[in-house]
C-alpha positions as semicolon CSV with decimal commas, in nm:
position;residue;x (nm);y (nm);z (nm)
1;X;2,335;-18,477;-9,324
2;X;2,540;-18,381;-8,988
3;X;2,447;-18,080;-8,803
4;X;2,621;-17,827;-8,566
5;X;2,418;-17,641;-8,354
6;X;2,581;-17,278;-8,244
7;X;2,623;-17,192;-7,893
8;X;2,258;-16,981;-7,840
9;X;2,089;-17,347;-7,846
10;X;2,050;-17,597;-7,522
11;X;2,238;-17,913;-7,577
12;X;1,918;-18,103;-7,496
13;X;1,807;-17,980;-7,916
14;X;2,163;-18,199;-7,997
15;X;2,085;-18,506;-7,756
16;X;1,734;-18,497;-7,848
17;X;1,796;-18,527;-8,187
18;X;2,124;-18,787;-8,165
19;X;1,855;-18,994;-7,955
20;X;1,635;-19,001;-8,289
21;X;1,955;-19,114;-8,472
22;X;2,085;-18,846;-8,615
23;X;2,433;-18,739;-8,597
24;X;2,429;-18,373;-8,410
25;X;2,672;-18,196;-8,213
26;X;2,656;-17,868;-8,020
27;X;2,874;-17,611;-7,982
28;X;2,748;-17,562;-7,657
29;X;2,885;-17,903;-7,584
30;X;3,261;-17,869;-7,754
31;X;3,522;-17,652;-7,541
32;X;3,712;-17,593;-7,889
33;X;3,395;-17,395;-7,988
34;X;3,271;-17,251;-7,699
35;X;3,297;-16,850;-7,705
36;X;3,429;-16,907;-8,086
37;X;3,404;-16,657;-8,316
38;X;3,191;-16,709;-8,616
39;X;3,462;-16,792;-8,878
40;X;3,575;-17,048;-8,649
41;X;3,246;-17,227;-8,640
42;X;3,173;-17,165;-8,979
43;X;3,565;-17,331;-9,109
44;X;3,488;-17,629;-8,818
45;X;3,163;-17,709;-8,947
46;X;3,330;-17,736;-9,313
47;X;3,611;-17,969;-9,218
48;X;3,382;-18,161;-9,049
49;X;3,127;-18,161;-9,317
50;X;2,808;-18,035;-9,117
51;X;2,502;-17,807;-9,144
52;X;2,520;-17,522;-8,913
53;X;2,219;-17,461;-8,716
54;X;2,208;-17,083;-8,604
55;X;1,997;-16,750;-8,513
56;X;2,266;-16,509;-8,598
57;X;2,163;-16,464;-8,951
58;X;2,349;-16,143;-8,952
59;X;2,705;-16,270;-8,913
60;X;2,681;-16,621;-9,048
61;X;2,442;-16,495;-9,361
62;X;2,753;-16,337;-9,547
63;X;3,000;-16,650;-9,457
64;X;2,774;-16,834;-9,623
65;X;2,685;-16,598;-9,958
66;X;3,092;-16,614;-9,956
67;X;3,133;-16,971;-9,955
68;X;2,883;-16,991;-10,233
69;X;3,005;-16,734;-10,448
70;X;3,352;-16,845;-10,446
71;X;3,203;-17,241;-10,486
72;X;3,401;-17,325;-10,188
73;X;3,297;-17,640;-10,027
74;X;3,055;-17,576;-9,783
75;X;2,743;-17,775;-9,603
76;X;2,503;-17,521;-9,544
77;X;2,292;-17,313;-9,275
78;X;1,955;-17,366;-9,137
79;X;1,836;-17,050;-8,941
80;X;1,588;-17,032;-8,742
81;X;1,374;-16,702;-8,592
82;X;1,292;-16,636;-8,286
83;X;0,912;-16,445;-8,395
84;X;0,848;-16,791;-8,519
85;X;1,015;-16,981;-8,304
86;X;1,156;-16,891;-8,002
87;X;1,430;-17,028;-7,797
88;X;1,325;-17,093;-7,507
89;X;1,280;-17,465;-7,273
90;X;0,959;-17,485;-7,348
91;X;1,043;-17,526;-7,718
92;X;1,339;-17,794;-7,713
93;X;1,072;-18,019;-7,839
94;X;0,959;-17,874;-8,124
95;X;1,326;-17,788;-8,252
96;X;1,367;-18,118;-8,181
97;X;1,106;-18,223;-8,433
98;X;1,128;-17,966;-8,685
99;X;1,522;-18,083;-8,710
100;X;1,443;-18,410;-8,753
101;X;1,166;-18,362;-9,027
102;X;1,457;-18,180;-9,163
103;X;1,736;-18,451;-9,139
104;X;1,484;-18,735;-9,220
105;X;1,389;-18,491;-9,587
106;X;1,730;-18,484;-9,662
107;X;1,815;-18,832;-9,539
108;X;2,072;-18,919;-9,841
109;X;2,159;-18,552;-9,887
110;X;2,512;-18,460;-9,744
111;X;2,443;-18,087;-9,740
112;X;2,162;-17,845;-9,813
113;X;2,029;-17,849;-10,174
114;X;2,014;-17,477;-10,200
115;X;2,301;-17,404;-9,901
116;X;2,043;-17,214;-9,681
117;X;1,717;-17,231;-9,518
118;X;1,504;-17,126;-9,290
119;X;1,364;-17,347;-8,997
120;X;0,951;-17,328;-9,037
């Protein structure tokens, strides 16, 4: 599984996690999707076949009941909280790990099973 994370996350979450192997790109880190609008990041994630990786459960929650509704090809979305777990510096680690527990569960998997989840 390939992830995107969206532009509210520090790039160190993305080199973090390509240093554990694991292929991960940030928004944060592309200039075709910095200040992008949702759609755009949801339709680039889908060509590019990757797992979006996102807070903004409000606008990305319905792109993704859409896609699955309409059984359009889609990768999933793994959002996180931040009551549970905040982004701040102080927690790059810890996304780091939960991510990777993540991509090492789903190791063969090319998206989500059920198309979203929530990051513990």
């Amino acid at each position: 599984m390939k992830l995107l994370l969206d532009e509210m996350y520090a790039p160190d979450i993305a080199e973090g996690l390509r240093k554990r192997g694991h292929d991960v790109e940030s928004a944060s880190e592309r200039p075709d999707l910095r200040a992008a609008t949702d759609d755009v990041v949801f339709n680039l994630a889908r060509a590019e076949r990757r797992v979006i990786v996102t807070n903004n459960v409000r606008d990305f929650m319905p792109l993704a009941q859409r896609a699955l509704q309409n059984a359009e090809d889609f990768y999933g979305i793994v959002f996180t909280s931040d009551r549970s777990l905040p982004r701040s510096r102080g927690n790059i680690g810890t996304y780091v790990e939960a991510l990777s527990t993540l991509l090492e569960r789903h190791a063969e998997a090319e998206r989500l099973p059920a198309g979203v989840a929530w990051l513990p």
